[in-house]
C-alpha positions, 0 to 999 in steps of 0.5 A: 533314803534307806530300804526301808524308809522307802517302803514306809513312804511308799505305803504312807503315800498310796496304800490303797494300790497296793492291796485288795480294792475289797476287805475282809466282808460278810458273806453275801450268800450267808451274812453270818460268815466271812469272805476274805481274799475271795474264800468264805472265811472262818477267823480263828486267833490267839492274840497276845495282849493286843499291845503289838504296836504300842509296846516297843519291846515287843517283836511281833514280826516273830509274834505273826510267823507264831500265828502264821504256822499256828494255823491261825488267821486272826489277831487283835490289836489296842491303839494305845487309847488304854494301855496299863501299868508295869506291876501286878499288885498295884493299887486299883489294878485288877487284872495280875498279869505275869509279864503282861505286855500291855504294860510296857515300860514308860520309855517302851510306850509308843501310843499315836501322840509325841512325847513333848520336852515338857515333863511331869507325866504320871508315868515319869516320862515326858508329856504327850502334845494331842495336837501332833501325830507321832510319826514313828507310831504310824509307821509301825502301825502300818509295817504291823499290819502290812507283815499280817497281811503277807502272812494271810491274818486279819487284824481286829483295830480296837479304838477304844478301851475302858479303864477300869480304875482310876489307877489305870485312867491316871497314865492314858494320854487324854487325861491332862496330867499327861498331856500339854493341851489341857484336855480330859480334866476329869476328877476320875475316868467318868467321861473319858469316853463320852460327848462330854468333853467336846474338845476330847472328843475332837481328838479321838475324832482325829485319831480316828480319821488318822488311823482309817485314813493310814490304813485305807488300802489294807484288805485285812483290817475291821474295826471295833469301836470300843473293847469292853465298853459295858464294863465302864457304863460307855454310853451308846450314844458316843459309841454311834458317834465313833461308828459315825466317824469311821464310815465318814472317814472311809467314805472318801476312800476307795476300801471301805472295812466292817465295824464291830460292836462289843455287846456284853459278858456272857450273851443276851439277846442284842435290842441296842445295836448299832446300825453300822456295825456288822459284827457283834461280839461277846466277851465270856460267852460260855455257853455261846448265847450270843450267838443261838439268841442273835442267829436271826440278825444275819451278822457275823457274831464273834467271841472276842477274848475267851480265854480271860479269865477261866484259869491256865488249862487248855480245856476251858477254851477249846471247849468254848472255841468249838461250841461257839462256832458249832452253835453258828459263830464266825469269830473266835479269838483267845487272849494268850499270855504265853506271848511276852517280851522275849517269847514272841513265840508263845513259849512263855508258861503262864504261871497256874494262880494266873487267871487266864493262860495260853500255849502252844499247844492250845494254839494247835488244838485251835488249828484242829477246830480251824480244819475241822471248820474248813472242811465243812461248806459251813456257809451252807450249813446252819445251827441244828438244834433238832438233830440229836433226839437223845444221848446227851449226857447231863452236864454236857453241852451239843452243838450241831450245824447241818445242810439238812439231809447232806452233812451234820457237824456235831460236837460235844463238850463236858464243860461248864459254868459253876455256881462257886465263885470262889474258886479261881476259875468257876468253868469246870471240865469234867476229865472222866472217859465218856462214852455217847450213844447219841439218837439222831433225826435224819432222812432215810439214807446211808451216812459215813461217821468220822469221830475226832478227837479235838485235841489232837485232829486225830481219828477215833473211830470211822463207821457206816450206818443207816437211817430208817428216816424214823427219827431213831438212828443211834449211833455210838461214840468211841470212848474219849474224855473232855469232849469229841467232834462228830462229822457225818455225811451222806453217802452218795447214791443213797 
């Protein structure tokens, strides 16, 4: 037996005395956040197109040392439930994606379930046997997560996915053109993901149970019961089942992992959650609603996949990424398509009529906001939406988190939605210098400002001042553009 091989019967054989005995959780202190390997944690990501796993082309070793040196700490990742189809003008396909690895090739496609020697898939490979486990998919479901756990990255398991189209429903495993067992005869996608079907839901059952039970020992895992299932009519009822069958699953192990629950586009007031769940996400959250209405649920709420659909520029999705987590958030995590086959690094450059992009330099703005976020005890600091009396310029947005007479986070953004839909992106930055001059509520005392730059980290202007305690203090910005980030502290002894 080889190294390797080795090593893969080591973690298949005893996982959980490898790792952490606790997994990433909430913080009890401060259920909004995070503790990971004993530090209050914030989870910042710009994941390629979740297809690390079922995409045999793809090299996401070199992928995890991106994210790594990034500054990163967060990836997400599809099971191979959903994955699409190679082409980006076929009928049905709604996304037109420019070298979208979620779409690997049919022989690249590596999902939880054997190919058989029975032909006639829609994809024009071989059938899959839902009865069988696919070896070599464990094995590098395993090997992916244990290399992000070495580098410090958490990794999101989404189970499930919608499919959107028929088109897309045509080439997924549990429909019975493509497996030899006969199951998810369904005319179209209606029901794929539902308690219709009882003998698929005893095989998304035991891939469930499969996948848990692979990664039980693994510290940096959560998993999310279905991407987007708003999007498809995906009942809650099987949504509860799924929840269900991962607390089962887990409660025969030592390590047990949070579950995340997506909620909707956009944010809305949360009256359907389930109680397993302790994240809740959004997909499209500009302005962050999700979080300012959901703040009282006392769970961490994140943003999954900003960056899907607001154009190529960076502008639209560090705006949304600060604002997020300055109005409370605990998880922001971008869709970045400059990760391809080939350009694990995230060199890949997204062409501009795509409707989404990502780069290397998104990726260290991204940073910026993560050492900005480290340096707060953020867990101590809750939404302020009282601190800034005056200032705001109309069409901007203000974001502020504080430890009340202590230290205040500020942030402003000039971004926002328009009513155009026609344009290919209707989130509009408005580029032009700026300049704030901002009334803030604070206790009487003396206070240090540091202005930063966003983009950069860098330092634009550091000032001392001092409140009256008269709810009038004024306090002026340096001229910037896009938006600025403001930290306030006050001095000792005052």
């Amino acid at each position: 037996m080889n190294l390797l091989c080795s090593i893969v019967a080591i973690l298949w054989a005893a996982p959980a005395a490898l790792y952490s005995a606790e997994s990433l959780k909430l913080d009890p202190e401060n259920p909004h956040y995070f503790i990971f390997r004993g530090q209050r944690t914030i989870l910042i990501g710009s994941s390629e197109h979740y297809s690390s796993v079922l995409n045999l082309d793809f090299n996401y070793s070199r992928y995890l040392d991106t994210v790594k040196a990034d500054g990163l700490n967060v990836t997400r990742l599809f099971t191979g439930t959903y994955h699409e189809r190679p082409g980006i003008f076929a009928p049905g396909f709604p996304f037109h994606i420019v070298d979208n690895v979620l779409a690997p090739k049919p022989e690249s496609f590596l999902p939880p379930w054997p190919r058989t020697n029975q032909s006639g898939a829609v994809d024009g490979g071989n059938k899959f046997d839902l009865n069988k486990w696919n070896d070599a998919y464990f094995e590098r479901l395993i090997d992916f997560v244990q290399q992000a756990s070495q580098r410090g990255i958490v990794v999101e398991v989404s189970l499930f996915s919608p499919y959107y189209s028929d088109y897309l429903w045509a080439v997924s495993p549990f429909n019975a053109r493509n497996n030899v067992n006969g199951i998810g005869n369904f005319a179209n996608r209606a029901g794929a993901l539902s308690l219709k079907d009882s003998k698929l839901v005893a095989v998304q059952d035991a891939m469930v149970e499969q996948i848990v039970k692979q990664l039980r020992g693994f510290d940096n895992v959560y998993y999310e019961i279905c991407n987007e299932p708003y999007l498809d009519g995906v009942p809650l009822d099987w949504q509860a089942h799924i929840a269900n069958t991962i607390v089962k699953a887990e409660s025969r192990f030592q390590t047990t992992h949070l579950i995340a629950q997506e909620i909707s586009l956009g944010g809305e007031k949360i009256d359907h959650f389930l109680p397993q769940a302790s994240i809740f996400t959004f997909h499209l959250a500009r302005p962050p609603n999700g979080v300012t209405l959901n703040y009282g649920l006392g769970k961490a709420i994140g943003y999954n996949e900003s960056g899907g659909s607001d154009g190529t520029t960076d502008a639209p999705y560090r705006i949304q990424s600060w604002e997020f987590l300055m109005a409370g958030g605990a998880l922001v995590d971008l869709l970045d398509y400059s990760f391809t086959v080939g350009h694990e690094d995230g060199s890949f450059v997204v062409p501009p009529k795509q409707p989404a992009g990502g780069s290397a330099t998104l990726r260290r703005q991204l940073a910026v906001l993560h050492t900005f976020m480290n340096g707060l005890d953020f867990a101590i600091m809750s939404p302020s939406a009282k601190v800034i009396k005056a200032g705001v310029p109309e069409n901007a947005s203000a974001y502020a988190l504080a430890e009340a007479g202590k230290i205040y986070a500020i942030y402003i953004g000039h971004g926002r939605l328009l009513k155009d839909k026609s344009v290919l992106s209707n989130y509009f930055v408005d580029r032009a210098p700026q300049k704030v001059s901002l009334t803030l509520d604070l206790p009487a005392g003396s206070y240090n400002a540091t202005w930063i730059d966003p983009k950069t980290g860098g330092i634009s202007k550091d000032e001392t001042f001092s409140s009256r305690g008269d709810a009038q203090t004024r306090i002026q910005s340096p001229t910037y553009s896009e938006d600025i980030a403001l930290k306030i502290t006050r001095t000792l002894g005052s």
